[in-house]
N, C-alpha and C positions, 0 to 999 in steps of 0.2 A: 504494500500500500504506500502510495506516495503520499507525503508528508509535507505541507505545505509551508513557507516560512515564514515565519515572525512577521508582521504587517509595517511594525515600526524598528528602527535601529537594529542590530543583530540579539535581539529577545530570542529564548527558545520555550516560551511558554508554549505554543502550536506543538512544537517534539513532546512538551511535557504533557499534554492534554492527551495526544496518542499513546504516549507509555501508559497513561490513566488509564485509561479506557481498554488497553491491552491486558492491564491486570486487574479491573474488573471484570472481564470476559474469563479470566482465568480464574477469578473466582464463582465465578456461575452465572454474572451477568450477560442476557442476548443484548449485548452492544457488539454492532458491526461499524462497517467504514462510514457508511450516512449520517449513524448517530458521530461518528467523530467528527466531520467535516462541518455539522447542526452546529455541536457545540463549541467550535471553531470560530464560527459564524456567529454564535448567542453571542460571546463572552466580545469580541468585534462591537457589535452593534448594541450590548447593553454600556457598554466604557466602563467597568465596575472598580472600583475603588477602596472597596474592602474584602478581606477576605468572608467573612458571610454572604456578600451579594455573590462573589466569585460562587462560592460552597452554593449556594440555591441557586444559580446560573446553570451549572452543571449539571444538578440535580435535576431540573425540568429536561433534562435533555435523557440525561441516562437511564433515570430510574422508573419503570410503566409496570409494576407491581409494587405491592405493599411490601408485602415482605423482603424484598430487595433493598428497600429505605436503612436494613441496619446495616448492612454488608457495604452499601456506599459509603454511611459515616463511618464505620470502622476505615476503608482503603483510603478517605481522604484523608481523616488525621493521621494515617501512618504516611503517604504519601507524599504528602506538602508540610511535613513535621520540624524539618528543617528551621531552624528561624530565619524570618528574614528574606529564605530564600521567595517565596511566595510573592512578597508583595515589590520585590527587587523585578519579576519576569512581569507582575502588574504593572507596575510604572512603565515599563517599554512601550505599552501597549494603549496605557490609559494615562492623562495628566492629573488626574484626579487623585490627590495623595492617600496613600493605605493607611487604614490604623492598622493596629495589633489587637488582636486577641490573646485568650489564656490558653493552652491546650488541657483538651480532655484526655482524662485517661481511659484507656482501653476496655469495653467492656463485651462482651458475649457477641461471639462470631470473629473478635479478633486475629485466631488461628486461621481460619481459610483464607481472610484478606492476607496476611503476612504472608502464607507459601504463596498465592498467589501475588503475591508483588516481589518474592523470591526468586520468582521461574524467571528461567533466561529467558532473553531479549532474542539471542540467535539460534541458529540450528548448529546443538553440539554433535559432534562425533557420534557413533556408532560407538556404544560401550564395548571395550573387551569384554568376554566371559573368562570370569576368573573363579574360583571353588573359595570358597570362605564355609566357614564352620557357626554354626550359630548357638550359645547360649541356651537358647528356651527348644529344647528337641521335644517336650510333652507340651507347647502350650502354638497353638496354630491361630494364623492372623485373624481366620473366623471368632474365635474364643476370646481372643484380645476384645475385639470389635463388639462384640455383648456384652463387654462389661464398662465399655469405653462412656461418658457421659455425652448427651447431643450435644451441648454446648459446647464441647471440647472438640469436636471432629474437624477434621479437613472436608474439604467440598469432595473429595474424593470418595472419602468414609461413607460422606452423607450418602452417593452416589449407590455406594455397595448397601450403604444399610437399607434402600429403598428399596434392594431387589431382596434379599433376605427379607424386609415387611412383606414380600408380594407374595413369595415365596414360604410364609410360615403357615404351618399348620393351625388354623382356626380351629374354634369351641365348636364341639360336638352338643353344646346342650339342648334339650328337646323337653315339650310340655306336651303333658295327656292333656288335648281341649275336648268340649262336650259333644265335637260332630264325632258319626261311625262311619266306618269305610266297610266294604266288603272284606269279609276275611274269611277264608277254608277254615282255619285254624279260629276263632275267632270262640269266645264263651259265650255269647251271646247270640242270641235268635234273632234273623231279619223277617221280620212278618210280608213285610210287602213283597220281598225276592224269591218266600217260601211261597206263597197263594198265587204268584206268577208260573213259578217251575209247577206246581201241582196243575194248574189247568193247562198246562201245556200236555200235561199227557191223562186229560182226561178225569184228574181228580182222583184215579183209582191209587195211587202211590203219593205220598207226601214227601218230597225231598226237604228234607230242610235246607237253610240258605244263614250262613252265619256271620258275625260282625263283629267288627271292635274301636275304643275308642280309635280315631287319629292323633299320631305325633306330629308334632310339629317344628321347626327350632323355633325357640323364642325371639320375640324381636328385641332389637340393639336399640336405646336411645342414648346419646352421647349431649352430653351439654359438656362444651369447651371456652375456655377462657381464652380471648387472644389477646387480653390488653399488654402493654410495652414487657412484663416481668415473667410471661409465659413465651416470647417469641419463639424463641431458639427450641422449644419442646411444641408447640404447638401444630407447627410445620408439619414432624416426623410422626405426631397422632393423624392429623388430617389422614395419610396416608396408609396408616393403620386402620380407619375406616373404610378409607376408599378399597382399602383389598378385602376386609371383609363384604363388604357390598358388593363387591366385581364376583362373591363366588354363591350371588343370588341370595343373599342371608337381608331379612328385612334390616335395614338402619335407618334411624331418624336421627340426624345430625344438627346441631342449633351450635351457633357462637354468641359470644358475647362478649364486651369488654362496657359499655356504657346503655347499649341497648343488645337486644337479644334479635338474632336473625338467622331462619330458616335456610338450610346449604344443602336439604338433603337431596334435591333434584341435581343439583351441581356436581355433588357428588357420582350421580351415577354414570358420568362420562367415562369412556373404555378406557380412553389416553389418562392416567393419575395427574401430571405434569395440565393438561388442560383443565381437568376438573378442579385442580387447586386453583387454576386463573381466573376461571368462571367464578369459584366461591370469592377469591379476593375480590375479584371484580364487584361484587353484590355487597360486601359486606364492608358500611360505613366507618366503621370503628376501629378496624384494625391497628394493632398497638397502642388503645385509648388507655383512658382511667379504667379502674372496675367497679362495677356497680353489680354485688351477686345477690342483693336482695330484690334488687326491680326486676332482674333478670328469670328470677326463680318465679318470681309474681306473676311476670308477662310469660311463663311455660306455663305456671299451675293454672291461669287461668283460658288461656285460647289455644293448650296444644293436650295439655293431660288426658283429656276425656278422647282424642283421637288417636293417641298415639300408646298410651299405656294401657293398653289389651291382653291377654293371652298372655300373662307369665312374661311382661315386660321388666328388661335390664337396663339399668340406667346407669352410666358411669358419668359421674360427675368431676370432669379435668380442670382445678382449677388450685392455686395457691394457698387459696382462702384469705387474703389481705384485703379485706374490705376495709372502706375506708371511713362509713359511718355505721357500725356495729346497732342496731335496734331492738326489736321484738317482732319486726318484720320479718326480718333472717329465720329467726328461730320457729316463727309461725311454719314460713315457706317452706321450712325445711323439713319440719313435720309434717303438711301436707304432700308433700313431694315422695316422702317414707311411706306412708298412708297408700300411694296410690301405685306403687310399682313392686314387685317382686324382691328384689334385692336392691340395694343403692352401695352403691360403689365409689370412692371419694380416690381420685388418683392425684395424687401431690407432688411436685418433682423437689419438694422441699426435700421429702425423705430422704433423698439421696444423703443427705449430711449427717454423720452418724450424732452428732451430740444435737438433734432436732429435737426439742420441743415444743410441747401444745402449751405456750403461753400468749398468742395471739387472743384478742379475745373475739373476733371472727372465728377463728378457726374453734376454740373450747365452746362456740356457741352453736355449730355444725357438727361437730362431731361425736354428739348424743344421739344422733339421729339418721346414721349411716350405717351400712352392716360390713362393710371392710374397710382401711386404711392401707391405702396400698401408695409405694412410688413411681413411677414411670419417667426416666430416666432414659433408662438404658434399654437395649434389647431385649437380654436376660429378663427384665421387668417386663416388657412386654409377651413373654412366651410363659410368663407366670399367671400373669392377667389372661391368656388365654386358656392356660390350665385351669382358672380357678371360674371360667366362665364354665367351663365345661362341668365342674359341679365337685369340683377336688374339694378337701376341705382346706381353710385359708388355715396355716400355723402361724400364730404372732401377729395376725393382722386385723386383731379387737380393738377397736376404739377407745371401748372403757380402760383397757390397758395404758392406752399414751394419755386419759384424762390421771388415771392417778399417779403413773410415773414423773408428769408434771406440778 
């Protein structure tokens, strides 16, 4: 790709904006040669003069998902980290003098932006093959990778752990409902199937005709947190449902971070990577505040009755860091209990071993859930599906973390 020059005096901001944009694509962003040449062109015609106008200059350019917003601020403050350097390639370009900003520190998603702004620039050599001896001979990259945290992973990891999500063996659970199917085998008498076979031959012989309940698997409902403190986990559940749903298993999917909004049609596109665009695309809030009392209110009262049927499971994916604690919470949360089969509270707090339940959100929910489980990691998520399937949960009582607390 050819690289356009500096518009004023020998500036190499234009080289710089291409490296950018080269190691956000190496971090997962779809930015091509267009979006460079765009924001070549923005940063031209807006004349910007500080480094925030530059930083949201940019950003209108490259960023056309939600989720992508934290992987940009992570590559630009490792990026244009430098001091000084930043607004030294601004002035070439603009007369408009720079202030200074503070720099932030690093927070979640860091690791993928840094390898990717790691990767070479050029085409290396063809590695020799050399024989090296490795350390961990019982422990295999798959094994590393289940226990690894999301927030920790390279875009790589994320890459491999979406085909391992796609790829895991789902909950076998199933519920006896009140319709019957035909059955040979069945304990029960079909009157209607048995007075058909008998006049089919005349009446003189009675065949019996027999039945039994229908199984069925139970339906999934998932309420997910996406506001700013669940990102980097929220993503890797998204797609956790969406393979459940691709293997025909009912799911009803709801997010939330300040309002509550319905994903589960979005959900059911073939492509995972479209389905997740489709949901961001719909859904307003994305990395908001959290509001899990309005949230729980606007389910219990315009979805419950539709969706909580038939030995419905509800896992509820969220922090618990609400931000005004009431009587609200604890009502919704009781009605929520009330009206579904099991409730399921998935935290990625657990992951921290010295985690306690001294939130008082969280000690005001968690009287009224039937597991406490983490979901982190893989491993955690091939737990949650063992314990969907009807295993008994060990150590994962409620009452347990109220009184250790």
């Amino acid at each position: 790709m050819s690289i356009p020059s500096a518009p004023r005096g020998e500036g190499r901001l234009a080289d710089n904006i291409a490296y950018f944009a080269r190691a956000l694509r190496h971090a997962g962003l779809p930015v091509g040669p267009g979006a460079v040449l765009d924001a070549i062109a923005a940063v031209e015609a807006a004349r910007i003069g500080t480094r925030e106008d530059f930083y949201w200059t940019l950003h209108s350019v490259f960023v056309k998902r939600h989720e992508h917003s934290i992987l940009f601020d992570q590559a630009f403050r490792i990026f244009w980290r430098r001091r000084a350097l930043l607004e030294k390639l601004i002035a070439q370009m603009s007369p408009v003098a720079p202030g200074g900003q503070e720099e932030r520190r690093p927070q979640a998603g860091a690791l993928r932006v840094a390898e990717a702004l790691a990767a070479p620039r050029r085409e290396q050599p063809e590695p020799v093959e050399t024989t090296e001896f490795s350390a961990r001979l019982t422990v295999s990259d798959r094994e590393v990778l289940k226990t690894k945290d999301f927030a920790q992973m390279s875009a790589a990891e994320i890459a491999q752990a979406k085909r391992l999500i796609a790829g895991m063996s789902l909950p076998h659970d199933e519920v006896v409902t009140r319709r019957f199917l035909p059955d040979r085998r069945g304990r029960r008498i079909d009157p209607r199937r048995t007075f058909r076979r008998s006049l089919r031959a005349g009446g003189a012989v009675i065949d019996l005709a027999y039945r039994s309940p229908a199984v069925r698997h139970a339906p999934v409902v998932a309420l997910m947190d996406v506001s700013g403190s669940m990102a980097e986990y929220s993503r890797l559940f998204l797609h956790f449902l969406h393979a459940i749903a691709e293997k025909r298993r009912r799911v009803h999917s709801f997010v939330f971070a300040t309002r509550l909004t319905n994903i589960s049609r979005e959900l059911t596109s073939r492509d995972p990577d479209e389905a997740l665009a489709r949901a961001s695309k719909r859904v307003q809030d994305w990395e908001g505040g959290t509001r899990i009392a309005h949230a729980l209110h606007e389910f219990n009262r315009h979805w419950s009755r539709r969706v909580l049927g038939q030995g419905a499971i509800v896992l509820l994916f969220t922090d618990g860091l609400e931000r005004e604690v009431t009587r609200e919470l604890t009502f919704e949360m009781d009605r929520l209990k009330r009206s579904c089969r099991r409730l399921i509270w998935l935290n990625p707090l657990l992951r921290f071993d010295a985690f306690e339940a001294r939130a008082s959100g969280i000690r005001a929910m968690l009287p009224h859930v039937d597991e406490f489980r983490p979901i982190h990691t893989l491993a955690s998520m091939e737990e949650l599906c063992r314990a969907l399937s009807g295993e008994p949960a060990a150590g994962r009582s409620p009452r347990r973390r109220l009184r250790a607390s």
